[in-house]
C-alpha positions in Angstrom: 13.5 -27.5 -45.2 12.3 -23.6 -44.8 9.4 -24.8 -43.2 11.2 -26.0 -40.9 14.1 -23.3 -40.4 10.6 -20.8 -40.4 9.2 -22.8 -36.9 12.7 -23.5 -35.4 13.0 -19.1 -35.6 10.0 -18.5 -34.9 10.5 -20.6 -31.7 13.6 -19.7 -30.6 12.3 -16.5 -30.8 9.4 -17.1 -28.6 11.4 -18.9 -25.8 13.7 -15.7 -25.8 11.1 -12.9 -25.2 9.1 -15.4 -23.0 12.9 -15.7 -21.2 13.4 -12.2 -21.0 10.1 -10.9 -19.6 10.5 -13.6 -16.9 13.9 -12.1 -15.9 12.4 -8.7 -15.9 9.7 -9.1 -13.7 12.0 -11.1 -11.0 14.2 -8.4 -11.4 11.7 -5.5 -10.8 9.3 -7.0 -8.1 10.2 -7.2 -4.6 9.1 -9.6 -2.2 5.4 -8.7 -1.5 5.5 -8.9 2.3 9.0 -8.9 3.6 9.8 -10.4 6.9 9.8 -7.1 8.7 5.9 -6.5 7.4 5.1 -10.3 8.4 5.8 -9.7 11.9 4.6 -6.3 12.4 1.1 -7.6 11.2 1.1 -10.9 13.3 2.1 -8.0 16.2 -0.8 -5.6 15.2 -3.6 -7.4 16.5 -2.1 -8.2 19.8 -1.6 -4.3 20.4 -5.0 -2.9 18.9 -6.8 -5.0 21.2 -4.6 -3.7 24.8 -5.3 -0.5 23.1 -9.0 -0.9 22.7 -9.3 -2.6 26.0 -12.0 -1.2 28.3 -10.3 -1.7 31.1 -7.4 0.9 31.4 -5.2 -0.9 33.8 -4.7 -3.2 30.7 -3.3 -0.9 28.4 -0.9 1.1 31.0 0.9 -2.1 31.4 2.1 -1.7 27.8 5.3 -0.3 27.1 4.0 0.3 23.3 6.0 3.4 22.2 5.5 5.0 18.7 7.7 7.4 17.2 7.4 8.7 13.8 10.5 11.7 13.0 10.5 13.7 9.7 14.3 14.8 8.7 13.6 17.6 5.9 16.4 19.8 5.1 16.3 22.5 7.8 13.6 21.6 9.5 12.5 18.4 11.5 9.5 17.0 13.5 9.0 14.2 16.1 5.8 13.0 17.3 5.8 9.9 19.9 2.9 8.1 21.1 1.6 7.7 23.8 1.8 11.6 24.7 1.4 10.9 28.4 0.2 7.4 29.8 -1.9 4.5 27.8 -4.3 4.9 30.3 -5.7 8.0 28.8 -7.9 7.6 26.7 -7.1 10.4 24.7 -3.4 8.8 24.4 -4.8 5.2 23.3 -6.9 6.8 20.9 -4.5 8.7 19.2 -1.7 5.6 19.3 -4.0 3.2 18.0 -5.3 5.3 14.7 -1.5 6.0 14.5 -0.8 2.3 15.0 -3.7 1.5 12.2 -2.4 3.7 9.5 1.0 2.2 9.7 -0.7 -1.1 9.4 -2.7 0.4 6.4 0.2 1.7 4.7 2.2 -1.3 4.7 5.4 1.3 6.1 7.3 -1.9 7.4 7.7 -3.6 3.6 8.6 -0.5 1.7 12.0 -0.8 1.1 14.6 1.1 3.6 16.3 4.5 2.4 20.2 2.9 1.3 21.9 6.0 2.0 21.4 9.6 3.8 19.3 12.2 1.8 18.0 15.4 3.1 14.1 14.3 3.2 13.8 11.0 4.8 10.9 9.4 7.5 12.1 7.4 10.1 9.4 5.3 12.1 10.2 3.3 15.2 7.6 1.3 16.9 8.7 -1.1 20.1 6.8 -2.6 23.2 7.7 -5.6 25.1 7.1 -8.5 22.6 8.5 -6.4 19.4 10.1 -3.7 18.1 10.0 -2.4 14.5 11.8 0.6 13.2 12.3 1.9 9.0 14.1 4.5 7.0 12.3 5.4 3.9 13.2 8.5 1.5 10.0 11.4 1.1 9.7 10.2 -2.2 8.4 6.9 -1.4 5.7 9.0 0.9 4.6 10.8 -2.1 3.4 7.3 -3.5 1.8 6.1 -0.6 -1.7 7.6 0.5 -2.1 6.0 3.9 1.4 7.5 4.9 0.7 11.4 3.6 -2.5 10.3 5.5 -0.6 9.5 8.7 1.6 12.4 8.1 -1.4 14.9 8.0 -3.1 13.4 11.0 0.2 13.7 13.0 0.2 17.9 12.1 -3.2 18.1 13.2 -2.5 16.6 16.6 0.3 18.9 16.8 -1.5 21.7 16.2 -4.5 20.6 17.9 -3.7 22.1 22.1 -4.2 19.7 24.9 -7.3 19.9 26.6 -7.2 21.0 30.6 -8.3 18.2 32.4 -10.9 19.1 34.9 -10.5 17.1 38.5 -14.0 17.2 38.9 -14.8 14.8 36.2 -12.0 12.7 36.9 
């Protein structure tokens, strides 16, 4: 008879910490690719390859528009992409490593910012087949390489002064 109450306890037992872990982790994960993410990456390879088209007629077509804005406190930054026209290559270049770190970063299934703080990145990215736009707080930034990544490549193109564009090798 305590044999008996010894496995039923030790059983019940069991089934409740196996019960309880299982509720934790459903409660704690989020989905792994959320529907936003899923379309942004069946979109991706449709736009990296008008952007890496040879033939520049192709990618001036495009109405592909990226815009990434930083709200921080006092101070805020916009960057949109294409600068000018896709049909520089200067301007394809820079959208499509632009367009590849978002892709990298997975920016479209990290979950949206819920209410207004004072440090938040907004990221919009549209053309004719799809548009995709997120929210997310600075501190989810902190935890994501690819985005500080993106961040510090968008400074340096800020920083970095257009170069004149000689008619002569036009």
């Amino acid at each position: 008879m305590k044999f008996a109450r010894v496995i039923l306890s030790k059983s019940t037992l069991v089934a409740i910490v196996a019960s309880a872990a299982l509720i934790a982790f459903n409660t704690l994960s989020y989905n792994l690719e959320s529907e936003q993410l899923a379309s942004f990456n069946e979109w991706y390879p449709r736009a990296a390859s008008t952007l890496e088209s040879d033939n520049p007629e192709d990618a001036s077509r495009s109405k592909l528009q990226v815009t990434v804005r930083i709200n921080g406190g006092l101070s805020s930054s916009t960057w949109s992409f294409p600068s000018r026209t896709l049909a520089d290559t200067n301007d394809r270049e820079q959208t499509s490593r632009v367009l590849q770190l978002l892709k990298e970063s997975k920016v479209f299934g990290i979950p949206q910012s819920s209410a207004k703080s004072d440090s938040q990145v907004t990221i919009t990215v549209s053309d004719e087949s799809g548009s995709f736009s997120t929210t997310i707080d600075s501190d989810a930034v902190q935890d994501n390489i690819q985005l500080q990544n993106l961040l510090k490549l968008l400074e340096v193109y800020a920083a970095t002064p257009q170069q004149p564009v000689n008619p002569a090798q036009l």
